[in-house]
Backbone bond lengths (Angstrom), bond angles and torsions (degrees), N, CA, C in turn:
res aa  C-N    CA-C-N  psi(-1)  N-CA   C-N-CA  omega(-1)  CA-C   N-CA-C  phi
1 X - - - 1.444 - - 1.537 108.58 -
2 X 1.663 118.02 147.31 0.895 128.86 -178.21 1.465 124.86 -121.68
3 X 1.505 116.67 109.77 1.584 101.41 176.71 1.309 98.42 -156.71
4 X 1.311 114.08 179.82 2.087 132.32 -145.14 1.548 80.08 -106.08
5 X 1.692 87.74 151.04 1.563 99.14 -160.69 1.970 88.88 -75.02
6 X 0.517 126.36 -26.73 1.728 118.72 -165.27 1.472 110.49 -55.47
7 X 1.717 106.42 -23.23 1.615 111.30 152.46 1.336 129.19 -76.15
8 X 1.167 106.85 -6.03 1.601 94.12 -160.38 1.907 111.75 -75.84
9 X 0.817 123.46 164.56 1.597 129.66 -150.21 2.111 82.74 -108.33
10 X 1.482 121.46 154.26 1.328 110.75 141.01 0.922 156.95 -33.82
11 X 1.058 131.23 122.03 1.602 133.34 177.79 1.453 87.56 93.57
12 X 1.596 129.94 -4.11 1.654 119.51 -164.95 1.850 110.89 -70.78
13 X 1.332 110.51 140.97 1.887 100.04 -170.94 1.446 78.17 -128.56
14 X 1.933 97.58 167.19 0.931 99.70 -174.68 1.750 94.59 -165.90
15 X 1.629 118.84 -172.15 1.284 120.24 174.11 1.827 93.70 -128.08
16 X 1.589 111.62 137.93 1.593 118.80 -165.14 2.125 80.66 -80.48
17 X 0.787 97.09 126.81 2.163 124.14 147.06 0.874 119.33 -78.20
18 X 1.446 127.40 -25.22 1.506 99.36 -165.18 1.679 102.55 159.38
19 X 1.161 133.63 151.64 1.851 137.34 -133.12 1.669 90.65 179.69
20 X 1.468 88.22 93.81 1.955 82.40 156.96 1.795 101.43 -88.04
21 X 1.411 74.08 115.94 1.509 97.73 166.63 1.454 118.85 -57.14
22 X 1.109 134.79 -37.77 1.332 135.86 167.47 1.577 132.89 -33.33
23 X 1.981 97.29 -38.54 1.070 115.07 -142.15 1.723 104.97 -121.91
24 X 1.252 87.48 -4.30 1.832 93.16 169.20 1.504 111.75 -124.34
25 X 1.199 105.30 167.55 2.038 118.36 161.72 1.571 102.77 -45.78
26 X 1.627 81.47 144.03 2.008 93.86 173.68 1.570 89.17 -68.20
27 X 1.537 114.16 -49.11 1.636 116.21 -175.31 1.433 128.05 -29.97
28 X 1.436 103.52 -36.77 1.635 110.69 176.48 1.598 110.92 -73.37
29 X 1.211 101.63 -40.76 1.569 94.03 -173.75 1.575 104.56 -75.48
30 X 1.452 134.82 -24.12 0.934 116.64 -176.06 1.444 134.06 -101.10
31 X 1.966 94.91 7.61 1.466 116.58 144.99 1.478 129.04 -76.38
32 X 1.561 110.79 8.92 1.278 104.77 179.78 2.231 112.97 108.72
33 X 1.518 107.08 -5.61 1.439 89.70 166.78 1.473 126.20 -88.38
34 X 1.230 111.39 92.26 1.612 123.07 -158.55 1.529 88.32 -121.49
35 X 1.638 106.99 163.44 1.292 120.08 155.36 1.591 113.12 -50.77
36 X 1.257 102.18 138.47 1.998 114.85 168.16 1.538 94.68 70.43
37 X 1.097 135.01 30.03 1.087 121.60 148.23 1.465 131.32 -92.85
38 X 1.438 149.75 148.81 1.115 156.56 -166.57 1.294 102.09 -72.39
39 X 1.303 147.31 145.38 1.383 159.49 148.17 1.415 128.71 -137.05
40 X 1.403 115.59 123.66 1.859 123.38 -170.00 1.480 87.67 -120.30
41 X 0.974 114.51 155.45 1.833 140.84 179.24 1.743 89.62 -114.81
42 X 1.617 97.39 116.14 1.481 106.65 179.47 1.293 118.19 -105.14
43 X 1.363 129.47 -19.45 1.363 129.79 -165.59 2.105 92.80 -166.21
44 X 1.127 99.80 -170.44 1.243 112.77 -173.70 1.706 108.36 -175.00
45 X 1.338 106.26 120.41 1.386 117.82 -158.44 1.764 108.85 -61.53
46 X 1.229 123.14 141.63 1.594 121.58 -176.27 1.882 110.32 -39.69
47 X 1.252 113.93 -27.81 1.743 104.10 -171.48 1.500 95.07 -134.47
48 X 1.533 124.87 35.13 1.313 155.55 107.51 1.878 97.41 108.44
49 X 1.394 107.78 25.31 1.460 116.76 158.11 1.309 105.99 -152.52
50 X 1.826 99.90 159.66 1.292 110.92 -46.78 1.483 170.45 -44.51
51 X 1.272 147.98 -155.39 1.120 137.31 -169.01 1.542 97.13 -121.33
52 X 1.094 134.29 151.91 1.307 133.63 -166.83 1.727 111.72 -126.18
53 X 1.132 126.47 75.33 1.414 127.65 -144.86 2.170 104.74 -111.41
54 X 1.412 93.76 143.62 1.822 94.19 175.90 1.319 89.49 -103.73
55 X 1.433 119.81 111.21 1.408 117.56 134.02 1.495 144.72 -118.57
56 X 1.360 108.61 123.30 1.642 145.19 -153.54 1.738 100.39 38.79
57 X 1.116 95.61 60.50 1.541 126.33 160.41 1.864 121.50 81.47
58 X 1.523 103.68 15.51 1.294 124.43 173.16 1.380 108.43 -87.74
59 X 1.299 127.44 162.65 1.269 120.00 -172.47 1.488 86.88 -139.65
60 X 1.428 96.82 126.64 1.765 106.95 177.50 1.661 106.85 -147.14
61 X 1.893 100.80 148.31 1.725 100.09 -179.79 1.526 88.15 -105.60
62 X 1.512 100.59 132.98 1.728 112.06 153.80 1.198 104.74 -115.53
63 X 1.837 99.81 153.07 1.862 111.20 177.89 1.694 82.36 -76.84
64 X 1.607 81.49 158.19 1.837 110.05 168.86 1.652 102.67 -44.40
65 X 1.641 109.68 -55.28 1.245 109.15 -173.43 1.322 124.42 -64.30
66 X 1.399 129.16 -31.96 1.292 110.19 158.88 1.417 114.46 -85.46
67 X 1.021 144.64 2.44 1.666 137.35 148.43 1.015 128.51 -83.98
68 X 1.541 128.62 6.98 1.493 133.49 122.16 1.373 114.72 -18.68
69 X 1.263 99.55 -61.96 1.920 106.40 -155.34 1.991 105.60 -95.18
70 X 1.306 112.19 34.24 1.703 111.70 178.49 1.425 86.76 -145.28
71 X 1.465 114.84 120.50 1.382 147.79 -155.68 1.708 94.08 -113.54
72 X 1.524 121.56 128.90 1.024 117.65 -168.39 1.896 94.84 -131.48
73 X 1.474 117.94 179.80 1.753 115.62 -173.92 1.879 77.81 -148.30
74 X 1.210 79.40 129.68 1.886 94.09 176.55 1.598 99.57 -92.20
């Protein structure tokens, strides 16, 4: 199954598919949100942005709105 991390539930992991580049920070990608990378949803902000995500063992917050657009495969 396939869906954008801004769904993903806690504790939810996943492998990244796919990143319109357009539509996020150069910063994210060059922390590591690339295709085939690993991603877990660690926390979730009190009024539920941002998203508080480990990817391949970095720990980074994205708004909902740019984690709309990074497509993940459970």
């Amino acid at each position: 199954m396939v869906k954008t991390l801004d769904t993903f539930a806690k504790g939810e992991k996943g492998i990244i598919e796919d990143v319109s580049l357009d539509e996020i920070p150069l910063k994210l990608i060059e922390m590591g949100c690339l295709p085939n990378s690993e991603v877990t949803l660690l926390q979730i902000a009190p009024f539920g942005d941002p998203l508080y995500f480990s990817i391949n063992d970095a720990h980074v917050a994205i708004r909902k709105d740019t984690a709309k657009h990074i497509l993940a495969k459970l």
